[in-house]
Every structure is written in C-alpha cells, then in structure tokens.
C-alpha positions in Angstrom: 3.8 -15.8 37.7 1.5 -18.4 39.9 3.8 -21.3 38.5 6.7 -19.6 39.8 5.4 -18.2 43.3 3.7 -21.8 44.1 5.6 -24.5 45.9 5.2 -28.7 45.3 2.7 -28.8 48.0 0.9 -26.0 47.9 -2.2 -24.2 46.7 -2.9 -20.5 44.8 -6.2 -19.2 45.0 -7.7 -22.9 45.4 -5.2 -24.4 42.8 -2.4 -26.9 43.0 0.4 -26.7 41.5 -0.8 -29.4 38.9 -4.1 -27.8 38.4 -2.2 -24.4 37.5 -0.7 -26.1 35.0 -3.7 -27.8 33.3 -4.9 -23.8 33.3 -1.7 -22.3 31.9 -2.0 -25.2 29.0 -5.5 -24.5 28.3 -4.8 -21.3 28.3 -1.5 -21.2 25.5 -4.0 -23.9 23.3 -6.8 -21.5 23.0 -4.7 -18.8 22.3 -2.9 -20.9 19.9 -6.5 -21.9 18.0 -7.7 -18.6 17.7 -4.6 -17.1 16.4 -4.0 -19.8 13.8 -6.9 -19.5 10.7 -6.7 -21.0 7.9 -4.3 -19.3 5.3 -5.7 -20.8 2.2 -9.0 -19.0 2.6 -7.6 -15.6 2.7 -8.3 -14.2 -0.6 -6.3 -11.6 -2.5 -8.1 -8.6 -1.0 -7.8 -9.0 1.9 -6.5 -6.5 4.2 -2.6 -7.8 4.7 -2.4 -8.7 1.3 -3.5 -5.1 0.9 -0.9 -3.8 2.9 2.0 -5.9 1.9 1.2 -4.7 -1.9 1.2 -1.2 -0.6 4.9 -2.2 1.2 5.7 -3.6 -2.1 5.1 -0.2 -4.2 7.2 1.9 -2.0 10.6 3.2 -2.6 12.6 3.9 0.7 16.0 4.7 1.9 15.2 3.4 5.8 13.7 0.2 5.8 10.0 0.1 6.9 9.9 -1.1 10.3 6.6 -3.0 11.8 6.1 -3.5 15.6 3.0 -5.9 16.1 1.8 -7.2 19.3 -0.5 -10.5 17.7 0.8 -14.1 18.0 -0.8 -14.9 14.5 1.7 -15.1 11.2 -1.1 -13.4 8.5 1.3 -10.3 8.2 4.3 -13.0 7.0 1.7 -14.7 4.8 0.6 -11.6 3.5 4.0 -10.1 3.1 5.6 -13.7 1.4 2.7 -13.7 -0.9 3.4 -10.5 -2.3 7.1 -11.0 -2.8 8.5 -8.7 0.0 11.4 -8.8 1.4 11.4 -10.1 5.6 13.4 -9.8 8.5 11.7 -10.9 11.8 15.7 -10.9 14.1 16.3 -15.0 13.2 18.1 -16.1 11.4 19.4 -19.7 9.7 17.3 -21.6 7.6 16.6 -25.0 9.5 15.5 -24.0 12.9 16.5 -20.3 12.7 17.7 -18.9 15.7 17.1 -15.4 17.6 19.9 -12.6 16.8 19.4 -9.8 19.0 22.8 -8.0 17.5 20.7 -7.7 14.5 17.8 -5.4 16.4 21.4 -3.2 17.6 23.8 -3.3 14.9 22.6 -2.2 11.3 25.1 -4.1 9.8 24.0 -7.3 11.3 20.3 -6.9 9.3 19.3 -7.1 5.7 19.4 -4.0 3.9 16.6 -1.1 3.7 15.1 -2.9 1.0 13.8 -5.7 3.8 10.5 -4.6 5.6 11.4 -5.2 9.2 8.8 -7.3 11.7 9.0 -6.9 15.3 6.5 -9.7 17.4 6.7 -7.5 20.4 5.0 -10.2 22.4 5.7 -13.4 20.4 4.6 -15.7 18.0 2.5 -18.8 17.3 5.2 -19.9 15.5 8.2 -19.5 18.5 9.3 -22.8 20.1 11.8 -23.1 23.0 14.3 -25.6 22.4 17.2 -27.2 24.5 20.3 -27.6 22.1 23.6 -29.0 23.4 22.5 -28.1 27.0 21.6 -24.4 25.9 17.9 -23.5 26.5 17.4 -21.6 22.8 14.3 -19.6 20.6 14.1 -20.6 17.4 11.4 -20.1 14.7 9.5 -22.6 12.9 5.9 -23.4 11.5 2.7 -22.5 13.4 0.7 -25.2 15.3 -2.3 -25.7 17.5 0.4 -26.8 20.8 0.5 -23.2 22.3 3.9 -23.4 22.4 4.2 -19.2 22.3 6.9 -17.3 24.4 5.3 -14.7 26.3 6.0 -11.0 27.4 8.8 -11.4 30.2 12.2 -11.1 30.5 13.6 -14.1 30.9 17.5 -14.8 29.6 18.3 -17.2 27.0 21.9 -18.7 26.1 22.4 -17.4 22.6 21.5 -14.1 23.2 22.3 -11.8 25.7 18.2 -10.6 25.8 15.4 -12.5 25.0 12.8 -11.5 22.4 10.8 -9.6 24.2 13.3 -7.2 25.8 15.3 -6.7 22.5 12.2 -5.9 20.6 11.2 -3.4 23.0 14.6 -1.8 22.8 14.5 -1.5 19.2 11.2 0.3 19.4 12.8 2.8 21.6 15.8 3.3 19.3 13.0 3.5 16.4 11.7 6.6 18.3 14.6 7.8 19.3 15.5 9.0 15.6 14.7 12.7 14.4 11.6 12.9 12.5 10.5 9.3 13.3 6.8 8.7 12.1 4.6 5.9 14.2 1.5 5.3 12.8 -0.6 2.7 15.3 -3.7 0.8 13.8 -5.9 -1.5 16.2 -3.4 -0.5 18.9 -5.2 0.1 22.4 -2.9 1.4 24.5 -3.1 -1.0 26.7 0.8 -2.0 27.7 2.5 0.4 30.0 5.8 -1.1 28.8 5.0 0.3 25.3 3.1 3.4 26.7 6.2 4.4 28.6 8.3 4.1 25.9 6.4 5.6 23.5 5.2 8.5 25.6 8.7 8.9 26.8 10.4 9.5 23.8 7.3 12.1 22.1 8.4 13.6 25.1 12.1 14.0 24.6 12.0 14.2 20.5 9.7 17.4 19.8 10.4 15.9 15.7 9.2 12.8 16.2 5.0 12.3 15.8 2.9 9.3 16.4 -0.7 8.6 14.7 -2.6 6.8 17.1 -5.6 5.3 14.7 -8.1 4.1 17.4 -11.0 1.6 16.0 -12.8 2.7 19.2 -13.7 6.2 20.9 -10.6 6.5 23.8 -12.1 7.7 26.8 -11.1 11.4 27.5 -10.2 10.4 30.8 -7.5 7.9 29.0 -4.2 8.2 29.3 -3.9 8.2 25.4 -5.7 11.2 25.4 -4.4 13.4 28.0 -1.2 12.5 26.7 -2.2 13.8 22.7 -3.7 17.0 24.0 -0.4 17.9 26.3 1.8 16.9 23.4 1.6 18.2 19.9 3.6 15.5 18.1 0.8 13.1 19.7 -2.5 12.7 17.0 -5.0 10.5 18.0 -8.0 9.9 15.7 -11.2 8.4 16.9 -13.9 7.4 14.9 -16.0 10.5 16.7 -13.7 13.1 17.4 -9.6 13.5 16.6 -6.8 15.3 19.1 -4.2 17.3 16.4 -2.0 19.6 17.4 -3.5 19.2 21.5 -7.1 20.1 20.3 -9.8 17.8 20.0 -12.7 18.3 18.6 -16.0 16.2 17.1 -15.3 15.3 13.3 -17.3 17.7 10.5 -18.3 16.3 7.2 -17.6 20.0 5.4 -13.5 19.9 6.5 -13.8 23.6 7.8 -11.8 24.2 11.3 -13.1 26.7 13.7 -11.0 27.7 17.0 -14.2 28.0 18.8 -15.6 24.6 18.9 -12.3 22.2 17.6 -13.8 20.6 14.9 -11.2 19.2 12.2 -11.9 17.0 9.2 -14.2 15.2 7.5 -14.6 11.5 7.1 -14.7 11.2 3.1 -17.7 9.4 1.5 -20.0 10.8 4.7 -23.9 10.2 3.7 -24.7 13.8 2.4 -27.1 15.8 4.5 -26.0 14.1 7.3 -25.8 15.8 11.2 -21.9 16.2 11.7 -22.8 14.2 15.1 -23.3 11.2 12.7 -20.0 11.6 10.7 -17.5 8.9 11.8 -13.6 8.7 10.8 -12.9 4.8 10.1 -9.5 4.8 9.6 -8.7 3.3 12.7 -10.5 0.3 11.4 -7.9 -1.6 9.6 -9.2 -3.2 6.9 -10.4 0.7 5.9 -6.7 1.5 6.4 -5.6 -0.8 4.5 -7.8 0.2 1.6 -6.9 3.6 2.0 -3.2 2.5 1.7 -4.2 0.7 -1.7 -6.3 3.6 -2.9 -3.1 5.3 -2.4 -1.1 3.2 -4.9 -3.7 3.0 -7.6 
C-alpha cells in the first residue's frame, strides 16, 4: 500500500520510495526464511504426517477440503509423503498455472478422492511470472527469495480473479452447503475478510456448524466469542472454558453439565484430584489434534 500511494520523489513516514522497497524486501525474505524449515528433519510423527495419514484412512463421498492461511508447504510434504491425493487450483506440470474455473466448476477439479488445499493467503512456493506479455501465477519449488503473492485483489491475465479472491470465494460456497462442518485449528480470528464470511454464512445456514479449536483463551470481549454465544451452530473451545450450544462455561474434569454454572466436558487424561480450575482442553493445540485424529484411526 505505501509502494503504491508514494510518488518518485517523495517520502512516507520518513521513507523514500527506495527505502520502502529495501523494507518490503526484507520483509518477503524473512517471511520467506521462517516459513521454509528443513523437510528432511521432519520425522514420521510428526503432526502433518499425522494428519495426512488420518486423510489417508478416510472414506468420503465429498472431497475433504482444507483452507490454510500459512505460506509454508509442510501440509504438501506431509500429504505427498503419505500418498494422498492433491489439488491446490494449478494446474500443468512444468510451471503449473492458476485455474480459478476449478475453485467454481466441479467438473474442472479432480474427483472426491483428491483432498483439496486452499492457500488463502499464498505460498512460499507462488512466483509471478511474465509469459508472452501476460503477467501470470504459477507454482513451483519453495525458496529463500520471498517471492510470495500476498492478500489483495489484484487481476491477473489467465484468470479472471487472482488467488486470493477465488479462494475466498470458494470458502464461502464451502459454507454455503447444508450441513457444512468447519473445524478451525490454530486459527485466530484475526481476518475480517474470513470472519465476515464465515460469520455470515453461520448466520444464513442454521445446518451449517463451525468448531473453532483456539490454542489460546479468546477474550470474552472477542468477537469470536460474542459471535459463538449468539449463534448455536458456532462452538468455540478454549483451553479453559468452551461456548456450545451459546453457553460457555469453565471445563470440568468429571464431564457432568449443570445449567447453573455452564460447565461442559472434561479434558481426558486430567491429573486426578485435580481443582476443575486447573483442567485444560488442548485440542486447540495442533499437534494434540493431530494425535487425537491418529488415536482415532488406530
């Protein structure tokens, strides 16, 4: 936004136009770094690989569709190392390209058998690329350049939306669906784009529900959870109290409900003989999900 509101001459908040840049660079490399570990150490347990084998053991008629907003590629790792299926809207097998018809269309994707993965706000491994005079996305291997195409809504030639904006339509058509189930994990809620959408369609589709799994305690004064205890299809579970059914209420280690005081569940394997004040869901901790999704399959 700065690079596009600054002139040749000028100067932003004590910053040339140059020196913007130099910031903006930094900026997509450090990003770039962080996002990018080493996939070799990633051992078998690990929490995607956990997942993906879950993803692996499930028989579906819809495909499974995930919407993710990190740059980093361990879900593809995870989900290529344990043989599953993936469609991520490119297509092409030398520089694929992006297909938004195949975010609209059903019979422009892969069947249900492909797990679907949505980078709602890109990828380390996204490149623009000018091809025959066409300014183009295309996919290709990750690398330490920062070369990422962020949330915006910019227009590209081969495609009447970019990324971004396709994505976030398709997660609006996802919840648009009768009985569509969201389950977020290390989610925030911190994208009104997504919020709007989201909240919006709970809203309008009393059948769809959304399990908010929150690695940290939302503040009751949150959005997130005014919004769970006006709308029933809304559960949000904290690690010291949960919002089901527009009650919340502290967690309790013996799983009894009372409609005095709102308490729901316990978290399983709580130390026995412990104050309920010290019981603590970790589900929204994904690596404990993830386990819990492997327990499931054993």
């Amino acid at each position: 936004m700065m690079l596009g509101a600054i002139g040749g001459s000028d100067t932003l908040v004590g910053l040339t136009i140059g020196e913007i840049q130099q910031l903006e660079e930094s900026v997509r490399k450090t990003i770039a770094r962080v996002v990018n570990p080493e996939l070799t150490a990633l051992t078998l347990d690990s929490p995607h690989r956990l997942f993906a084998r879950w993803l692996s053991k499930t028989v579906r008629r819809t495909p499974v569709e995930i919407f993710t907003v990190n740059y980093d590629v361990l879900l593809e790792h995870a989900l290529e190392a344990e043989r599953v299926p993936l469609f991520d809207g490119f297509v092409g097998s030398y520089q694929p390209f992006f297909n938004s018809d195949s975010l609209r269309r059903t019979e422009a994707a892969p069947a249900a058998a492909w797990a679907r993965l949505w980078k709602m706000h890109g990828s380390v491994t996204w490149r623009r690329v000018d091809q025959d005079g066409k300014m183009r996305v295309i996919r290709t291997t990750p690398d330490g350049s920062g070369e990422m195409i962020y949330p915006s809504f910019e227009k590209y030639d081969e495609s009447r939306q970019q990324p971004y904006s396709a994505f976030s339509d398709r997660l609006g058509r996802f919840l648009d669906q009768e009985d569509a189930l969201l389950v977020s994990v290390g989610y925030s809620f911190g994208d009104e784009h997504i919020n709007n959408l989201l909240f919006g369609s709970l809203e309008n589709r009393s059948r769809a529900h959304a399990y908010a799994l929150q690695f940290s305690e939302p503040p009751v004064t949150s959005d997130l959870a005014k919004r769970a205890a006006q709308r029933p299809n809304m559960l949000v579970l904290g690690p010291d109290q949960g919002c089901i059914g527009g009650r919340q209420g502290p967690w309790r280690k013996d799983g009894a409900t009372s409609s005095e005081d709102g308490a729901f569940i316990a978290t399983p394997g709580a130390t026995a003989g412990a104050p309920a004040s010290a019981v603590s869901m970790k589900i929204g901790d994904f690596s404990v999900f993830c386990k819990f999704l492997q327990n499931m399959t054993e």
